[in-house]
N, C-alpha and C positions, 0 to 999 in steps of 0.2 A: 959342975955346970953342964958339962957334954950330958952327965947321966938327966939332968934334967931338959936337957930338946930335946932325949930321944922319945919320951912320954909324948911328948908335944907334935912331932913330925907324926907318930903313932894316931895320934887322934885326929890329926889334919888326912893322914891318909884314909881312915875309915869313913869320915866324913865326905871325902872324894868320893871314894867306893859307894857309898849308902849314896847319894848324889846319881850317881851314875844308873843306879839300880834304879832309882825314880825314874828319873827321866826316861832312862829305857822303858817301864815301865807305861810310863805317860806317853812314850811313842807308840808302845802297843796297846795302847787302849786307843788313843788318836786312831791309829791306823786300822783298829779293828772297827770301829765307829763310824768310819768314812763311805763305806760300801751302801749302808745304810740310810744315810743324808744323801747320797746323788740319786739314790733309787727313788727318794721324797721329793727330791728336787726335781727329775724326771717325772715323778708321776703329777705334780701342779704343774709343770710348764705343759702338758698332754693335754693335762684339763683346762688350761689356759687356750691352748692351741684349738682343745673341742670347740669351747665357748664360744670363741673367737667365730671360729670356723661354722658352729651353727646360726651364731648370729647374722653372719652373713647368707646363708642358705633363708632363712626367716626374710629378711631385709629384699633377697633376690624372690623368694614368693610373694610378700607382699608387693614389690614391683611391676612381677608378673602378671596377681591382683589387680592391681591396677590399670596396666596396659592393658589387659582382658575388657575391665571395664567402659576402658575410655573407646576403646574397637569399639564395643558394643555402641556405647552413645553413638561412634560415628557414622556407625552404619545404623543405626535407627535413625541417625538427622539423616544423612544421606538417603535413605530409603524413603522416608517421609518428603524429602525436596521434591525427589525422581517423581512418586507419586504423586503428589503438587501438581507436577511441570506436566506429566502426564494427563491428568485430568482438566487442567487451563486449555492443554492441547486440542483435547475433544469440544471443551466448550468454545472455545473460539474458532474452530472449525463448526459445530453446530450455530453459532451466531452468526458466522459469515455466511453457512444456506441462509439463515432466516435473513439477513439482508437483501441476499441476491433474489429471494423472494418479496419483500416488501416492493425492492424495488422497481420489481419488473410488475406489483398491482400497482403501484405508485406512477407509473408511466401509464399504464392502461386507465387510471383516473385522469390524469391529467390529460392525457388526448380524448379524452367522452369528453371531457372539462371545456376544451379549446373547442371541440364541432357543437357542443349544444351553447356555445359563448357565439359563435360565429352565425349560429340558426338565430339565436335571441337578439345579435345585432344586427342580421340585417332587416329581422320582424320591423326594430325599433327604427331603424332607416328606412323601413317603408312606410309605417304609421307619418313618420315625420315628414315624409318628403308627398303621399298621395293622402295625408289625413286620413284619420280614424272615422268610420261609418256611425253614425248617433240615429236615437230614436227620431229628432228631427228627420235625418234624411228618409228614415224609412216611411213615415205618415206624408214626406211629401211628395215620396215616390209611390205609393201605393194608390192602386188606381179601383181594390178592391180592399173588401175584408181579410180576403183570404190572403191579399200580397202582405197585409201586416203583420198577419198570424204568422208568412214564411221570413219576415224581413225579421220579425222579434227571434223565432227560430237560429235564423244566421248570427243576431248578433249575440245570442248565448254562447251558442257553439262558437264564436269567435274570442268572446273572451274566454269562453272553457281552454279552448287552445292556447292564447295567450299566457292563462292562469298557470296550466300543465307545463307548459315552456320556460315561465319562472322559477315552479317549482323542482320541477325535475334538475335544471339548472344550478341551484341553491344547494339542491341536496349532491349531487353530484361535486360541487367546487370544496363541500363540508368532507364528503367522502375523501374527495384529495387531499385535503390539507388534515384531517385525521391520518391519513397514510403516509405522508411529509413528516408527521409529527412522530410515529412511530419509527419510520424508518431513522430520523436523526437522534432517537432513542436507544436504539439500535446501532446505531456506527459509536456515539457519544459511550456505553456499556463496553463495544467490543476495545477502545481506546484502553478506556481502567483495565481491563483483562490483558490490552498488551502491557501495559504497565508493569503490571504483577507478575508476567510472567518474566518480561527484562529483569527485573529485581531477584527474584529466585534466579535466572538462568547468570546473573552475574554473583550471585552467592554461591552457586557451584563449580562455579570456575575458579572463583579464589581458594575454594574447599578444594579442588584438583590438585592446584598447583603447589599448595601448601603441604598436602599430605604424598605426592608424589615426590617433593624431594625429601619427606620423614619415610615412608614406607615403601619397601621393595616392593610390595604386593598388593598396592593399592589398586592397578589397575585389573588385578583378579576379582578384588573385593568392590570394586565399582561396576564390574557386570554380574557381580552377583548380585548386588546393590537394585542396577536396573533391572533382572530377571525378578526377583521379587516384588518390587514397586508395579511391576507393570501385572502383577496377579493381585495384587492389589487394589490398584485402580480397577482391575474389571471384577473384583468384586464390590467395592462400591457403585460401580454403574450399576451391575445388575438390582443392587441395593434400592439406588435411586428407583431406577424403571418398575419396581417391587411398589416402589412407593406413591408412584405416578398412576399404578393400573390401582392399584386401593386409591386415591384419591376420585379419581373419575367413577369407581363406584359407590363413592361416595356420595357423589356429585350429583349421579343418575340417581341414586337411592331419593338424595335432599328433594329432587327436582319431581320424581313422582310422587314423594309424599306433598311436596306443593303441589299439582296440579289435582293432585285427590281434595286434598285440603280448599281450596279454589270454587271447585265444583261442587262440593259438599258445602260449602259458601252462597254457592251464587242461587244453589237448590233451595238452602233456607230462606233466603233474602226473596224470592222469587215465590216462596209460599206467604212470608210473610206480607209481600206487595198484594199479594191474590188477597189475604183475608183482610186488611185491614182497607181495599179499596183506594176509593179517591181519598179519603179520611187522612192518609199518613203521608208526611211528606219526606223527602229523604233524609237520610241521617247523615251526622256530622262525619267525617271522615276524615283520619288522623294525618298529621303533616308529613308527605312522602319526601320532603326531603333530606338531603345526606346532614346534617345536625352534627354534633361534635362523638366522633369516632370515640369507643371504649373499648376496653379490654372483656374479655369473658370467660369464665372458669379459671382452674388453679389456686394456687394460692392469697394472699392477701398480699403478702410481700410482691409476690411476681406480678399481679395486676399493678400494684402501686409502681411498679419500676415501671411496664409496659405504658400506664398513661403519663408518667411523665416521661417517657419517650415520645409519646404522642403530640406530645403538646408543640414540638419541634419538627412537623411535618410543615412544606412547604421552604424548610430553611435549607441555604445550599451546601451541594456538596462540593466539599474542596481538598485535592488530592493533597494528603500529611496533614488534613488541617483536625483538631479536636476541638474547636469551639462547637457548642451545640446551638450559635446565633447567628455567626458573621461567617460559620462552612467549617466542615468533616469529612472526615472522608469514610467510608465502612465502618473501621476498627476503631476509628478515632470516636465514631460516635457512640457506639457502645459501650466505650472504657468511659467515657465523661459521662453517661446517663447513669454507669454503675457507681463511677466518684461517688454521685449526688446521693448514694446509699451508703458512704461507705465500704464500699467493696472495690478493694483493687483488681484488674485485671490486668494480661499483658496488653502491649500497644498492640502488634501485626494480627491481621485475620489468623496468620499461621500458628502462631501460640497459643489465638487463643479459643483453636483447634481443639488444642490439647488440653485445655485449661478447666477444670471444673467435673463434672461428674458425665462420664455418656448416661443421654437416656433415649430411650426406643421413640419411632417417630409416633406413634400412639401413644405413648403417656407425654405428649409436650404437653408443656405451660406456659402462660405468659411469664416474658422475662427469659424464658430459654434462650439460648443461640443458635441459629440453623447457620451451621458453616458449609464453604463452598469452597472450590480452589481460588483464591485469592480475595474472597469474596465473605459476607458475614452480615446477618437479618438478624431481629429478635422476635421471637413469635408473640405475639399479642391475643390468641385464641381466635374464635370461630374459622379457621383456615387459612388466616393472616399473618402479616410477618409488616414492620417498619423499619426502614431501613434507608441509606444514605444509597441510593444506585448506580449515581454516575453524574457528572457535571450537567448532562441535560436534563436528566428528571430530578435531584434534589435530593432531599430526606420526603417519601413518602411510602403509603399503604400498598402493598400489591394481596393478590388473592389467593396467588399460588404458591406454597411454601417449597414445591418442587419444580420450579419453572427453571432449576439448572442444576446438578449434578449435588447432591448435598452427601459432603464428605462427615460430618458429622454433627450431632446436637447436642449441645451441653448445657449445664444448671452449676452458672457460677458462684451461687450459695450454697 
């Protein structure tokens, strides 16, 4: 029995032994293997770490991107305000001479107005009160021929006088209240401009205060904001004024080829009366009056927009309003003339500035827009513009497409 466990404990113990030698074995393989897995494991958590780390770097540039961007918008809106506010500046300083002048001829009519009203009443207070001289009294005062011949004399010359006293008088009361009429054209215009400029100057103060408590450096960048806007603005005056001295030689040009054209008229006309004698009698001559206003040159579109702008002259202006019946104001009215095409534009004069293509003031067309600081026309061709002007003058015609600072001209198709 003993001789048989000791085979047995024999086999149990090698069994330990070969056991042991494994596992030993399997320790050193574990352990030799181990160096190599944390080196894996380090080198993905690295590359983890990269990833990470550049994704963030990526995220922080496009950020940066960003911010970049949005500066930029701010200071092209701010730059464009400044410029705005500056160029309303000039024009409403230039409207206030032309007031201070209307109204100092507007007094000088109206006091010629009051002494040739004061000569004419007391004409008519003496007629009334010592009677008017008649042919009767002079045949029964005249004791000769010759007193009749002097009496008929007098009472020419008296009603020449009379005549010249009414007239002069008429045209004189016409002059004033043509100058009443402008000058209230004039205060009525420089109102809308204070409008427009209140509205911008409360737009920039909320753009201040907003962006001064976002940006350290805002009030660096709002004098640089204004250092540029205001080289700006003088270069659109100069632009303007560019555009003012070509218009008037324009003007001069139109005016001597009329007066050539006239005379080269009145020469034929004047051979033709020589030849054809008493025989011919005068010819018909076409109707001079103003008739219903149209468009001229450009396109087909741009005319078709510009007359049905036209059609709305006479209708009032009304500040915010875009009805083109019941009153508009500037902006409003050429964003509804353009509806009636199809073509959206934005609301404010100031958009829509921006809005559409620039074109030089020599290629305009009807249908373009002549923008101004708070202000906005659509040109209509031969040197025309229709436009909404102010509470006192309405939606109508004017002749001067630079009668104020023209910030720019655009073609919203």
């Amino acid at each position: 029995m003993m001789g048989h466990q000791r085979p047995v404990r024999c086999c149990r113990f090698l069994l330990f032994v070969t056991a042991a030698v494994c596992l030993g074995q399997m320790v050193s393989f574990v352990s030799a293997a181990s160096p190599i897995s944390e080196a894996e494991r380090e080198k993905q958590e690295a590359e983890a770490r990269y990833e990470a780390v550049n994704g963030e770097a990526e995220e922080l540039e496009r950020k940066k991107g960003e911010a970049a961007a949005l500066a930029g918008r701010l200071d092209k809106e701010l730059t464009g305000l400044l410029t705005d506010m500056d160029l309303l500046e000039t024009d409403m300083d230039d409207m206030t001479r032309q007031i201070e002048r209307e109204e100092a001829e507007y007094q000088r009519a109206e006091e010629k107005r009051k002494r040739q009203y004061e000569i004419l009443k007391k004409r008519i207070q003496y007629i009334y009160e010592e009677g008017e001289v008649t042919y009767l009294d002079i045949l029964l005062k005249a004791k000769t021929i010759g007193d009749v011949i002097n009496g008929n004399e007098y009472f020419q010359q008296l009603y020449e006088y009379d005549r010249k006293l009414i007239t002069e008088y008429e045209k004189t009361k016409c002059d004033a209240g043509n100058r009443k009429e402008v000058l209230e054209e004039r205060q009525s215009e420089l109102y809308s401009l204070r409008q427009e400029y209140g509205v911008r100057e409360k737009t920039l103060r909320t753009m201040m205060k907003e962006k001064r408590a976002e940006e350290s450096d805002f009030d660096l960048r709002l004098k640089a904001a204004r250092a540029e806007a205001g080289k700006q603005a003088e270069v659109i005056r100069r632009r303007t004024e560019d555009i003012r001295l070509l218009r008037e030689e324009e003007e001069r040009r139109a005016e001597e080829q009329k007066r050539i054209s006239e005379a080269a008229r009145n020469e034929a006309q004047w051979r033709q009366s020589g030849s054809q004698g008493a025989q011919g009698g005068p010819g018909k001559t076409q109707n001079g009056g103003p008739g219903i206003i149209r468009s001229t040159g450009g396109t087909e579109f741009g005319r078709s927009v510009a007359d049905y702008a036209l059609q709305f002259v006479g209708n009032p202006y009304v500040w915010g309003g875009t009805s083109l019946t019941s009153g508009a104001d500037c902006s409003g009215f050429v964003q509804s003339v353009y509806r009636h095409f199809g073509v959206s534009i934005p609301r404010t004069s100031a958009e829509q500035a921006g809005f559409g293509r620039e074109i030089a003031y020599e290629d305009m067309e009807p249908g373009d827009l002549v923008c101004y600081p708070g202000h906005v026309a659509m040109y209509i061709g031969g040197g025309r513009i229709v436009h909404a002007r102010s509470a006192k003058a309405g939606i109508r015609v004017d002749d001067n497409p630079a009668y104020r600072t023209i910030v720019s001209i655009r073609r919203p198709w």
